[in-house]
PDB file of N, CA, C and O in Angstrom:
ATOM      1  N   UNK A   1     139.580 102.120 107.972  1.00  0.00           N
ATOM      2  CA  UNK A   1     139.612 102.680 109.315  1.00  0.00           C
ATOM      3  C   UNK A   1     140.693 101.947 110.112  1.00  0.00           C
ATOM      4  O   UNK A   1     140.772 100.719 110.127  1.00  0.00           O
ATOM      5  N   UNK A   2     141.731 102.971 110.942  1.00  0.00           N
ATOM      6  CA  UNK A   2     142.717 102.224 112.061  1.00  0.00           C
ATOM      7  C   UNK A   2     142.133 101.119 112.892  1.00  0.00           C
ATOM      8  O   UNK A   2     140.964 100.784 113.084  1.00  0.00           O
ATOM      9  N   UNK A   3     143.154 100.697 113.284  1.00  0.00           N
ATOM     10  CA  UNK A   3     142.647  99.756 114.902  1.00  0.00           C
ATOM     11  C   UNK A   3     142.275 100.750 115.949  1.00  0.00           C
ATOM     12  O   UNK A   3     141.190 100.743 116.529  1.00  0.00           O
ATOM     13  N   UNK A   4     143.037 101.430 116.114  1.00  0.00           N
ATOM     14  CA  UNK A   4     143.069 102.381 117.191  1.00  0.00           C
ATOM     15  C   UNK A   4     141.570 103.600 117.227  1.00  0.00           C
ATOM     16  O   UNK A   4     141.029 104.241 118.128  1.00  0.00           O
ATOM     17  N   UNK A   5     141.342 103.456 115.786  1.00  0.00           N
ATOM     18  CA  UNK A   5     140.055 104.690 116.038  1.00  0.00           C
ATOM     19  C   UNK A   5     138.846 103.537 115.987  1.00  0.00           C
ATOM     20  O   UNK A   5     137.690 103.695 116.378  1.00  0.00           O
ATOM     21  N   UNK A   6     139.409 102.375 115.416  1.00  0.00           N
ATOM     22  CA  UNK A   6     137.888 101.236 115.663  1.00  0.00           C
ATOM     23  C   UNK A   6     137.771 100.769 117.608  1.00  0.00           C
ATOM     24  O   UNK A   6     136.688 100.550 118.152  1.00  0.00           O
ATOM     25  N   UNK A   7     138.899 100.720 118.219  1.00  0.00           N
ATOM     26  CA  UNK A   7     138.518 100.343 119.475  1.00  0.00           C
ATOM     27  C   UNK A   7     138.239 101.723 120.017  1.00  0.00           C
ATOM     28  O   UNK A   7     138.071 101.603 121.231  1.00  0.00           O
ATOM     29  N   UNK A   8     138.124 102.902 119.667  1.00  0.00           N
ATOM     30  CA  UNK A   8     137.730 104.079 120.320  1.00  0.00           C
ATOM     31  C   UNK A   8     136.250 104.027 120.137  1.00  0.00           C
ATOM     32  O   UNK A   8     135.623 104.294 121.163  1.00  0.00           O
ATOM     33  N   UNK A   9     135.474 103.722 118.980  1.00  0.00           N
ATOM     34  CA  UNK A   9     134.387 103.615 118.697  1.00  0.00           C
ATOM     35  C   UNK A   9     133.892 102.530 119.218  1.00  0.00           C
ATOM     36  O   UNK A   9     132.882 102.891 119.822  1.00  0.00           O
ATOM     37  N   UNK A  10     134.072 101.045 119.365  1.00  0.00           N
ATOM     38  CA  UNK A  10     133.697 100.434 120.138  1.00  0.00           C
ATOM     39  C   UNK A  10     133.390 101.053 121.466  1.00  0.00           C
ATOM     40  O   UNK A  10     132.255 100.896 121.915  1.00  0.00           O
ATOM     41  N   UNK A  11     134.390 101.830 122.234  1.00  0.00           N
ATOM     42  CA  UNK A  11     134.219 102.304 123.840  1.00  0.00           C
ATOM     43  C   UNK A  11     132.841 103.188 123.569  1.00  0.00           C
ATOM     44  O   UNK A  11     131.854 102.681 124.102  1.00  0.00           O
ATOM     45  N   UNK A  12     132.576 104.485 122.797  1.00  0.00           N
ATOM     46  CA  UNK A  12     131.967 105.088 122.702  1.00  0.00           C
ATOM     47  C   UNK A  12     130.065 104.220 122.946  1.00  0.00           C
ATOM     48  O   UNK A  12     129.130 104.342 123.737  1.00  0.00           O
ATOM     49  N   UNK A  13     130.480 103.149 121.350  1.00  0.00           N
ATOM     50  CA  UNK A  13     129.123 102.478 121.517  1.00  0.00           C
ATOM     51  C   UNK A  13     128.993 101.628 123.128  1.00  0.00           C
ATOM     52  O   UNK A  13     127.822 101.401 123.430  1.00  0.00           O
ATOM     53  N   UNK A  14     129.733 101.291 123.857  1.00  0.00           N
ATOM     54  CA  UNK A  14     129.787 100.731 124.672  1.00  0.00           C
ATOM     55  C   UNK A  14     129.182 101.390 125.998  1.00  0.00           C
ATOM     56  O   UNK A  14     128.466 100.791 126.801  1.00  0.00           O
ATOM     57  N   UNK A  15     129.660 102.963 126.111  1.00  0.00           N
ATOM     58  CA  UNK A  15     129.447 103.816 126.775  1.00  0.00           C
ATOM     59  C   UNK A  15     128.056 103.913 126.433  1.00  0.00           C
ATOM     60  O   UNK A  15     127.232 103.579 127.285  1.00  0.00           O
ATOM     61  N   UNK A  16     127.680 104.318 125.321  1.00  0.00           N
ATOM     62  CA  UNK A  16     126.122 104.935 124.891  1.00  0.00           C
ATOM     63  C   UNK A  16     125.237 103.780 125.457  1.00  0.00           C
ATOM     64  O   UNK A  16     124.179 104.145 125.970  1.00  0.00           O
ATOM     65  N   UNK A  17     125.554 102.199 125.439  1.00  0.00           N
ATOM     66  CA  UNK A  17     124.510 101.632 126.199  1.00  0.00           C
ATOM     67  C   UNK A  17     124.652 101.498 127.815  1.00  0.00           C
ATOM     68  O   UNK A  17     123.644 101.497 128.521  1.00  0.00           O
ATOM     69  N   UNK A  18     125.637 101.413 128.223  1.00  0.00           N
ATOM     70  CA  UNK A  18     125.987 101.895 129.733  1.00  0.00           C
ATOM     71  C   UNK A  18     124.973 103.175 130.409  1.00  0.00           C
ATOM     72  O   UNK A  18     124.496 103.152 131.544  1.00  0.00           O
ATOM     73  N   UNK A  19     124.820 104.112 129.538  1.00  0.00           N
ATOM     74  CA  UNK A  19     124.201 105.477 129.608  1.00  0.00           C
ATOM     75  C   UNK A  19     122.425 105.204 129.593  1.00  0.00           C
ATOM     76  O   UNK A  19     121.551 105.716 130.293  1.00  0.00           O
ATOM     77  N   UNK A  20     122.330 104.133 128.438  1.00  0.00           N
ATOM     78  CA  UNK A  20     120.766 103.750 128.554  1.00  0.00           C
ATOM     79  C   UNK A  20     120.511 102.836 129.421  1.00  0.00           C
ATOM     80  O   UNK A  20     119.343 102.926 129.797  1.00  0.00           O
ATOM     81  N   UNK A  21     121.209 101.803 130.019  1.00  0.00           N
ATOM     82  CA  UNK A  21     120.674 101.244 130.720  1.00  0.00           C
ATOM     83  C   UNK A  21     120.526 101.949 132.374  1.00  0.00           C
ATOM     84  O   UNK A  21     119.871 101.536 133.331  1.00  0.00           O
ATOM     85  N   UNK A  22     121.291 102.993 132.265  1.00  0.00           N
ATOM     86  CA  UNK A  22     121.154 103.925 133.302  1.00  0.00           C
ATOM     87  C   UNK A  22     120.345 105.004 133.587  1.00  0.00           C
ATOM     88  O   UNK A  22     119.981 105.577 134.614  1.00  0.00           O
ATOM     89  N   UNK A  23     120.154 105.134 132.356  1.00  0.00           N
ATOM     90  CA  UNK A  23     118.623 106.352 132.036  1.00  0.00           C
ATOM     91  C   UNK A  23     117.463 105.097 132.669  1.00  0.00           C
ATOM     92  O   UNK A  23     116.874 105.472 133.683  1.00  0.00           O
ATOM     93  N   UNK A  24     117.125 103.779 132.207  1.00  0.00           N
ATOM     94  CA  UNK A  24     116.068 102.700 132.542  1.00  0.00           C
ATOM     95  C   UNK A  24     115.991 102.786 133.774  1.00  0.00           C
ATOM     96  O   UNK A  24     114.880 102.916 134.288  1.00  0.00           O
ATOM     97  N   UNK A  25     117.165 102.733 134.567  1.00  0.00           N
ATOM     98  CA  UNK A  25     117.186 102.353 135.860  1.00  0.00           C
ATOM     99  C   UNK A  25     117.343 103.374 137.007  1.00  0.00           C
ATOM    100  O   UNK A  25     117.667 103.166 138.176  1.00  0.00           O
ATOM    101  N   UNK A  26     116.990 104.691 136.296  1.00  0.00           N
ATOM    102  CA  UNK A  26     116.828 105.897 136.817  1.00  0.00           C
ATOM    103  C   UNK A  26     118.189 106.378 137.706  1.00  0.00           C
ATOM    104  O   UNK A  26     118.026 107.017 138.745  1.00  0.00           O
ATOM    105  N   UNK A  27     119.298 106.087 137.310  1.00  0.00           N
ATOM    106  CA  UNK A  27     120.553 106.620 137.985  1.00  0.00           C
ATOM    107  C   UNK A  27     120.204 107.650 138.631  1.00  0.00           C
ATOM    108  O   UNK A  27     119.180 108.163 138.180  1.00  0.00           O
ATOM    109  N   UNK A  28     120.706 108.222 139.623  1.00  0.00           N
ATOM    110  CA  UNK A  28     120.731 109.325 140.484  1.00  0.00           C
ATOM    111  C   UNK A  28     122.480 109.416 140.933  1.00  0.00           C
ATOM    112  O   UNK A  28     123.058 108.773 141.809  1.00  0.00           O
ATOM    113  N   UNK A  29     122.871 110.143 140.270  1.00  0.00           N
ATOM    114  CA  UNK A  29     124.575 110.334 140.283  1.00  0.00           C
ATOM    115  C   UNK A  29     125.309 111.526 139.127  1.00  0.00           C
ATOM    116  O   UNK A  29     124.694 112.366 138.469  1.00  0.00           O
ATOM    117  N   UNK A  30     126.568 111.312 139.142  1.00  0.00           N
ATOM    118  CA  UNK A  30     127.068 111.607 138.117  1.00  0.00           C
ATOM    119  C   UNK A  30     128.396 110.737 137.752  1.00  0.00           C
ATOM    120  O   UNK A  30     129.214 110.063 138.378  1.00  0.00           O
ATOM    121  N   UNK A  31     128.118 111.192 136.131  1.00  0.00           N
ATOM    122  CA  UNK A  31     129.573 110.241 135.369  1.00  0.00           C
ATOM    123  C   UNK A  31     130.408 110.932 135.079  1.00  0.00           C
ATOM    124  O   UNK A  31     130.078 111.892 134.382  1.00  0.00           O
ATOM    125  N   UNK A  32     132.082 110.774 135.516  1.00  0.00           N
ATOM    126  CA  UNK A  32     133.205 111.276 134.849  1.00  0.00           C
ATOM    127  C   UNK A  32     133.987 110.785 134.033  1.00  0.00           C
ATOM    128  O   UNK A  32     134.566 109.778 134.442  1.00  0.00           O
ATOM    129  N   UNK A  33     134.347 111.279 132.522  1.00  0.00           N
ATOM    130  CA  UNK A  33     134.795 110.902 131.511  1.00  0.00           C
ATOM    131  C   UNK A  33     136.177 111.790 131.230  1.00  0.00           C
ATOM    132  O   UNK A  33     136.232 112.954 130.834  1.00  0.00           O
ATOM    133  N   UNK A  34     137.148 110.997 131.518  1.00  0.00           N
ATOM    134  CA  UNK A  34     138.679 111.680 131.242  1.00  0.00           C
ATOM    135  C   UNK A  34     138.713 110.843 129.532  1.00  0.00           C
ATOM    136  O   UNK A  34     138.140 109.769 129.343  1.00  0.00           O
ATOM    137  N   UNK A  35     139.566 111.662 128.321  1.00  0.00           N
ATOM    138  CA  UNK A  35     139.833 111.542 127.554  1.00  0.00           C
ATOM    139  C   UNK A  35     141.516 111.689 127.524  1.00  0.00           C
ATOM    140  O   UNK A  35     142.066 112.469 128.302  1.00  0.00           O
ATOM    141  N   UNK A  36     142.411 110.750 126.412  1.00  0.00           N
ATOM    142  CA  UNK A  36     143.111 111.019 126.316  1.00  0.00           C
ATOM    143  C   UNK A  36     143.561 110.790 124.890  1.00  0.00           C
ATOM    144  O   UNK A  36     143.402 109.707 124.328  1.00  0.00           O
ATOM    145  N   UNK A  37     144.127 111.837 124.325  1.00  0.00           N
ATOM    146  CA  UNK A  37     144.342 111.798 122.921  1.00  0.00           C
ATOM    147  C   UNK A  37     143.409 112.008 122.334  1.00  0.00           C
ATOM    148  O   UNK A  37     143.709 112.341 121.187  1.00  0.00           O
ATOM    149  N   UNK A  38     142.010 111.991 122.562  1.00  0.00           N
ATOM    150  CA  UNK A  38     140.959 111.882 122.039  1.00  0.00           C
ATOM    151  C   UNK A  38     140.373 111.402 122.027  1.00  0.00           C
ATOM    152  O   UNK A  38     139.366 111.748 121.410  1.00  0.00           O
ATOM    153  N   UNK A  39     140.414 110.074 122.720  1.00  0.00           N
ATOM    154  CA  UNK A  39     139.875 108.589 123.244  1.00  0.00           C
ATOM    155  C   UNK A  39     139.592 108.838 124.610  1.00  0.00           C
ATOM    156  O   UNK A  39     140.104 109.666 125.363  1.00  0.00           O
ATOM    157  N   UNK A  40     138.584 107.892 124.849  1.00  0.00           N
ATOM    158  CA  UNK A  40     138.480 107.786 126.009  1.00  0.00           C
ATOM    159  C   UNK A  40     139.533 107.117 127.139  1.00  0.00           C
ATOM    160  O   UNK A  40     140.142 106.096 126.819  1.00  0.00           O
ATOM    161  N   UNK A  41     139.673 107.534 128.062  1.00  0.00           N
ATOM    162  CA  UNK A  41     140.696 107.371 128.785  1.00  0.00           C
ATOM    163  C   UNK A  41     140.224 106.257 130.735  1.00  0.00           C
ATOM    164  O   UNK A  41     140.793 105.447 131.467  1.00  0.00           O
ATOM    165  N   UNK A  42     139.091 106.885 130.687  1.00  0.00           N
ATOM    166  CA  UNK A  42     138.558 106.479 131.721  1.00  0.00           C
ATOM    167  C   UNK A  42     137.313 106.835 132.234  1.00  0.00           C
ATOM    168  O   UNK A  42     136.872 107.966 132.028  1.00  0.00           O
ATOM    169  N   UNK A  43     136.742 106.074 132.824  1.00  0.00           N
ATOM    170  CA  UNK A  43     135.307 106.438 132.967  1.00  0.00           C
ATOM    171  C   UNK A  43     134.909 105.882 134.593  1.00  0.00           C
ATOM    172  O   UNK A  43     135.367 104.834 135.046  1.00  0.00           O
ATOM    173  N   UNK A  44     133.909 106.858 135.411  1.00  0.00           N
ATOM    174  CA  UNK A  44     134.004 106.628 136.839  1.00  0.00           C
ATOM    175  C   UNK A  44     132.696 106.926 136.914  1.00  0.00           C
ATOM    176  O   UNK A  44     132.322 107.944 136.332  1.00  0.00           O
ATOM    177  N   UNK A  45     131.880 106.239 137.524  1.00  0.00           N
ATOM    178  CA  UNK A  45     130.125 106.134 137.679  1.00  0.00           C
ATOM    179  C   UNK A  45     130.331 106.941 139.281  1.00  0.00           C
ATOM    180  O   UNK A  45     131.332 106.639 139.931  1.00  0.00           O
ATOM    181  N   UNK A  46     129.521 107.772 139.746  1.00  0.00           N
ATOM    182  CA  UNK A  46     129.633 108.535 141.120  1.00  0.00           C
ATOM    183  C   UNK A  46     127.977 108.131 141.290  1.00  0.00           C
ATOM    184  O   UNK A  46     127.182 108.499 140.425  1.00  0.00           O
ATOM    185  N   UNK A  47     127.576 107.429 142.354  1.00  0.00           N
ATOM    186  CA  UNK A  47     126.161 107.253 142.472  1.00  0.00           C
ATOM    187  C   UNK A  47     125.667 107.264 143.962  1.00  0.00           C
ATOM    188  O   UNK A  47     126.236 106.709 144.902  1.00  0.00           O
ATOM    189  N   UNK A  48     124.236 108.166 144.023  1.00  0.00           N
ATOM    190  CA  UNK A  48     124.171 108.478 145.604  1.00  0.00           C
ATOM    191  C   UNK A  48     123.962 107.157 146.106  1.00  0.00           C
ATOM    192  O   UNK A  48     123.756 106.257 145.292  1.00  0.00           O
ATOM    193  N   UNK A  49     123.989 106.865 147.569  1.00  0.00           N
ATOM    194  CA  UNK A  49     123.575 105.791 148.081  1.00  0.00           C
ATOM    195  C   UNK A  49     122.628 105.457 148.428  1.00  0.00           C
ATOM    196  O   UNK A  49     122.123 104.386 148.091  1.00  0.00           O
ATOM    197  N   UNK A  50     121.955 106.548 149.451  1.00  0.00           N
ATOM    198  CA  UNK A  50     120.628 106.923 149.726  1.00  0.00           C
ATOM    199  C   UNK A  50     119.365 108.118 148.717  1.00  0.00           C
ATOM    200  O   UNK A  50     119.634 109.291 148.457  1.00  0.00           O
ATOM    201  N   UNK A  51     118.442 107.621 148.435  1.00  0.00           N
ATOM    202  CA  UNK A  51     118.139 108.404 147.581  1.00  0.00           C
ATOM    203  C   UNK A  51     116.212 108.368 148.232  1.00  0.00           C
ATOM    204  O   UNK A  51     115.568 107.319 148.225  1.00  0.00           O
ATOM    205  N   UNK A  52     115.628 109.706 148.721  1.00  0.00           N
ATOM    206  CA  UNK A  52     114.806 109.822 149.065  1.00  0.00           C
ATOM    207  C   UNK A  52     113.684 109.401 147.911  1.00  0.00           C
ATOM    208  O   UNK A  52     113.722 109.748 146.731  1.00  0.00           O
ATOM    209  N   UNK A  53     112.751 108.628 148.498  1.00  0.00           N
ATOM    210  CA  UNK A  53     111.318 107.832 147.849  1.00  0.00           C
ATOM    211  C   UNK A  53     110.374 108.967 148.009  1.00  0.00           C
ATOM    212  O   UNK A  53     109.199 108.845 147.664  1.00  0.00           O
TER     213      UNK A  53
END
């Protein structure tokens, strides 16, 4: 396997626990995921501030 498709997979696994520890902690938002080449390119957490109890 490349370098380049092993640090893509690193991001991925990296992302997937980012995602669970956000499912735990009940996020209320949304995530944007730009790709480039096929890789991930960038990633932007959007999260409300106020969130009715």
């Amino acid at each position: 396997m490349g370098k380049k498709k092993e640090k893509h997979l690193k991001k991925l696994d990296k992302l997937k626990e980012v995602m669970h520890s956000m499912v735990d902690e009940e996020f209320t938002g949304h995530v944007k995921i730009n790709f480039t080449q096929g890789g991930i390119g960038r990633i932007e957490k959007f999260e409300e501030i106020l969130k009715e109890e």
